[in-house]
C-alpha positions as CSV (number, residue, x, y, z in Angstrom):
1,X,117.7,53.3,194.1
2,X,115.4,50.3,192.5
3,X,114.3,50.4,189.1
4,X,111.1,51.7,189.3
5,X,112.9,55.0,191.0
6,X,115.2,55.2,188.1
7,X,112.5,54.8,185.7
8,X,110.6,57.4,187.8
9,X,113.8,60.0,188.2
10,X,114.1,59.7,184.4
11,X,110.3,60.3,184.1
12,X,110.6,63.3,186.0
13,X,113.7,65.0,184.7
14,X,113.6,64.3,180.8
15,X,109.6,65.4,180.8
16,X,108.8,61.7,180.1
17,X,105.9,59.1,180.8
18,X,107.1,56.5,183.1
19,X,106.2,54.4,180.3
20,X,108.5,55.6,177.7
21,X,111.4,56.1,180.6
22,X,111.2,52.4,181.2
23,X,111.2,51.7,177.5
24,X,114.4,54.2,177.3
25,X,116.1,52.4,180.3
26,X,115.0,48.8,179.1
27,X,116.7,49.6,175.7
28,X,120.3,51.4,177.5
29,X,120.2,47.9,179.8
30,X,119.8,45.7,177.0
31,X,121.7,47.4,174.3
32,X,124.5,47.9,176.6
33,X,124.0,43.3,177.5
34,X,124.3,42.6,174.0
35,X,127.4,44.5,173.4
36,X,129.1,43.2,176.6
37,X,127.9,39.9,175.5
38,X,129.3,40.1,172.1
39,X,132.8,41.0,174.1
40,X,133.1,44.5,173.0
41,X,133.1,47.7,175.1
42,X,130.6,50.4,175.6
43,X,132.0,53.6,176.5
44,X,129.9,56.6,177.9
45,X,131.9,59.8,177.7
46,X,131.8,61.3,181.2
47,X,130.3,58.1,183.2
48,X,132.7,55.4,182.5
49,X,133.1,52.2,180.3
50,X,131.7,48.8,180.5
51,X,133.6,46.2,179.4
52,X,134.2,41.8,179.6
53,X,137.2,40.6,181.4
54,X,138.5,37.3,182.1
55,X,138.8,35.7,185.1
56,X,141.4,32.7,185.6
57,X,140.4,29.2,186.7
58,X,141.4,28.8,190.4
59,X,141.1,26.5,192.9
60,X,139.3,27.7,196.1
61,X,138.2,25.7,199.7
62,X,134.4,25.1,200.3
63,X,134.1,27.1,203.7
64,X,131.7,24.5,205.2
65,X,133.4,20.8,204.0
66,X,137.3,22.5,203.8
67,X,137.2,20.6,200.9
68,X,138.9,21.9,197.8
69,X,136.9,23.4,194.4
70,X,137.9,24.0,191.2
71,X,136.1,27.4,190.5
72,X,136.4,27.3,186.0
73,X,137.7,30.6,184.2
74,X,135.1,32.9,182.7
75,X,134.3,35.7,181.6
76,X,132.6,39.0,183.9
77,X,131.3,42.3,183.3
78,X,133.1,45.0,184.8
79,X,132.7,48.6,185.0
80,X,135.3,51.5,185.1
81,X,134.0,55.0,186.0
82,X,134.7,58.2,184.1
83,X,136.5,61.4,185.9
84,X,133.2,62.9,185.5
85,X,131.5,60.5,187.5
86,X,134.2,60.0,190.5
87,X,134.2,64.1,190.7
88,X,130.4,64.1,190.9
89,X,130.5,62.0,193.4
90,X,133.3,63.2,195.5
91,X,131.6,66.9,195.7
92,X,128.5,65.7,197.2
């Protein structure tokens, strides 16, 4: 599903304009960026929890050269979904 068929679905369900559904969803996405970015969680009761983890420096091989790369640690979003969610999606 893109965007624009989320913004639709939401359009359609919650007796929206498309208009207002995409200013809904723009303000979830970003609301939800900022929070991650800020490195605190965001938790949705029943769909799951987004939250920043870090990942460790490594070294790793180019593929093409074989030559070795220092890959530098960071930080990632990552997303854990609610029991909700995984038994929504295991019925259908």
């Amino acid at each position: 599903m893109t965007k624009s068929e989320l913004v639709s679905a939401i359009a359609e369900k919650g007796g929206y304009t498309k208009k207002d559904a995409e200013k809904a969803l723009s303000a979830v996405v970003d609301t939800i960026s900022e929070t991650l970015a800020k490195g605190e969680k965001v938790s949705i009761v029943g769909f799951g929890t987004f939250e920043v983890r870090d990942r460790a420096a490594k070294e790793s091989i180019n593929p093409a050269t074989k030559q070795p790369v220092h890959c530098p640690a960071k930080k990632v979003p990552a997303f854990k979904a609610g029991k909700a969610l995984k038994e929504a999606v295991d019925k259908k």
